[in-house]
C-alpha positions in Angstrom: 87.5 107.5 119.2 85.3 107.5 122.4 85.1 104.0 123.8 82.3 101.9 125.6 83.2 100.6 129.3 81.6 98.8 131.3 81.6 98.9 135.2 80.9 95.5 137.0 80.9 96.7 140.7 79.5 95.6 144.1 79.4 98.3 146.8 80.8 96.1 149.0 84.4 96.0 147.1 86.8 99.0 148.8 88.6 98.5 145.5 85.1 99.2 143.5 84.3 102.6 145.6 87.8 103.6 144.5 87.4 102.8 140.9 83.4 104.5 141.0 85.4 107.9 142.3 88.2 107.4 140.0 86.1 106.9 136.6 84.6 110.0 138.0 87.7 112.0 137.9 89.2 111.1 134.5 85.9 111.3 132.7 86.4 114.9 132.7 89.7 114.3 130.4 88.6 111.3 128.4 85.7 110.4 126.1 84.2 107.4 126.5 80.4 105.5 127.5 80.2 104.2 131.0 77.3 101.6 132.0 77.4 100.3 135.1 76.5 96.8 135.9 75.6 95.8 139.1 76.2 92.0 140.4 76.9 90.5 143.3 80.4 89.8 144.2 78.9 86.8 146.8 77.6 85.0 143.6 80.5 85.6 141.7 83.1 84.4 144.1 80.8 81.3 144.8 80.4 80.4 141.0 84.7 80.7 140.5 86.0 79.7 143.4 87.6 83.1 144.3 87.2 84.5 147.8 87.5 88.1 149.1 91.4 89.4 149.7 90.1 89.6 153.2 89.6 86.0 153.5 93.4 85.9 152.9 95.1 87.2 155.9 98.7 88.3 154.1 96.9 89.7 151.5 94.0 91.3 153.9 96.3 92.9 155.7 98.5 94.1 153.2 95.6 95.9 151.1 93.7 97.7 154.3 97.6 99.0 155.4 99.2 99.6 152.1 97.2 99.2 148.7 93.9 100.6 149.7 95.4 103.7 151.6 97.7 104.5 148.5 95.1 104.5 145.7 93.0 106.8 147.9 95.5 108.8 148.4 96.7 108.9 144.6 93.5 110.0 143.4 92.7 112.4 146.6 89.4 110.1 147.8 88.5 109.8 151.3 88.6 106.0 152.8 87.9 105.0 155.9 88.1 100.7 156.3 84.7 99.5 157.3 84.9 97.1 161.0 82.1 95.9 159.6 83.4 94.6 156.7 82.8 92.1 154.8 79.1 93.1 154.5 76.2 91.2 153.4 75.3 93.2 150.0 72.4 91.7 148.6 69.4 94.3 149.6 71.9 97.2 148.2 72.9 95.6 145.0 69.3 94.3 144.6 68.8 98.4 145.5 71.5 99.5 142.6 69.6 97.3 140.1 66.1 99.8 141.3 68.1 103.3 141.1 69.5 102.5 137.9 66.3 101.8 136.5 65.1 104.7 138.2 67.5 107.0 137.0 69.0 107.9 140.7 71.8 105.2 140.6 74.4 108.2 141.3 72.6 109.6 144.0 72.3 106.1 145.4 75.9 105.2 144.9 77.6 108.2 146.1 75.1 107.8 149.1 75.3 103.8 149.6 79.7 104.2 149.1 79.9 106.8 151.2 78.1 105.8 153.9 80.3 102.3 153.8 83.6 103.7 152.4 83.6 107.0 154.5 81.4 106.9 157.6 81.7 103.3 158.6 78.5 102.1 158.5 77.0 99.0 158.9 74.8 98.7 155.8 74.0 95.2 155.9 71.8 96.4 159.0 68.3 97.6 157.7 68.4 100.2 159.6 71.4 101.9 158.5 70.5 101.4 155.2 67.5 103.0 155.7 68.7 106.1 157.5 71.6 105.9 154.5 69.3 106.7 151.5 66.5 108.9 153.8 69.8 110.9 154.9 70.3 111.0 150.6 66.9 112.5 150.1 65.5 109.2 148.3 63.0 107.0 149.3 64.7 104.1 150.9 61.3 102.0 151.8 60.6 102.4 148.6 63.9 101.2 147.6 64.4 98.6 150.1 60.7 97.2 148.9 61.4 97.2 145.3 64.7 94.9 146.3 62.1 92.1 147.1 60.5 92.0 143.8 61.1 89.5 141.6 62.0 91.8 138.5 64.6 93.3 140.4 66.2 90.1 141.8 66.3 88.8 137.9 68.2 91.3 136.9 71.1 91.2 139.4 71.2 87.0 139.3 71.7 88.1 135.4 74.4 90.6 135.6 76.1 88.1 137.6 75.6 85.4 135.6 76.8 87.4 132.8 79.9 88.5 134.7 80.3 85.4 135.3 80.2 84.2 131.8 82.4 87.0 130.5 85.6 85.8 133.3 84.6 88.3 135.5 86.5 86.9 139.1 86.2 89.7 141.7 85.4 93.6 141.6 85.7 95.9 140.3 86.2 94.4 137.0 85.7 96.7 133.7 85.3 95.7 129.9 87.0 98.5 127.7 85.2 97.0 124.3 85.9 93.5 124.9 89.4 93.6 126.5 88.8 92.8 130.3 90.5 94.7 133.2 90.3 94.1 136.8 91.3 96.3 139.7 93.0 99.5 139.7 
């Protein structure tokens, strides 16, 4: 019976670019609907009280030497820790919330992830964000102006909310049916 899942992510979350790469890979041997919801993890760490595993020294440390580094290399994915990290994700989740409705959300992520997960960049600088999607082939003024717009900026202060309403604590988190998983 093919199954619904759903995918609450920020592109921020090294945990989140592994899960994106890994629903990738077992897609290919499993049926099921993926929708991918965009929020931002800011807002949902503010609204429960939870904090980034980098806030945390022990538990910072232990993910960027051992846990990070192991998935990766279970499921064969390049990762590269970001000295930029934690970065300020607003303008790309706002920007996720755009490609999805735009049909180019893979594009975007595989662009946006990599450029954070793999290369190191600092995309909470305009700049490199900019240089990030142009490098892509899409349009990033247009992108980056379509994150101001009020329609956009709903709809990821609603994914959140709803995250938020359905227990959703961190990222990634996924919803097989109703049954909630987070992490790995």
């Amino acid at each position: 019976m093919k199954k619904d899942i759903q995918f609450y992510f920020d592109v921020g979350s090294p945990t989140a670019y592994l899960a994106y790469h890994r629903l990738a890979q077992i897609k290919s041997s499993y049926d099921f609907d993926l929708q991918f919801i965009p929020i931002l993890l800011g807002g949902v760490f503010k609204s429960t009280g939870n904090s980034s595993p980098a806030m945390i020294p022990a538990k910072g440390q232990y993910m960027g030497k051992f846990d990070l580094p192991r998935f990766a290399k279970l499921y064969g994915i390049p990762l590269n820790l970001n000295p930029h990290f934690p970065i300020n994700t607003l303008t790309l989740m706002r920007g996720a919330v755009f490609a999805q409705q735009n049909d180019i959300l893979g594009r975007y992520l595989d662009a946006v992830f990599g450029s954070i997960w793999v290369h190191k960049k600092n995309l909470g600088a305009l700049d490199e964000v900019l240089a990030t999607l142009e490098a892509a082939d899409l349009n990033g003024q247009e992108i980056v102006e379509a994150t101001k717009t009020q329609d956009i900026k709903d709809v990821l202060i609603a994914n959140t909310d709803d995250a938020i309403k359905r227990g959703v604590f961190g990222a990634p988190t996924f919803f097989v049916e109703d049954e909630m998983f987070f992490g790995q």
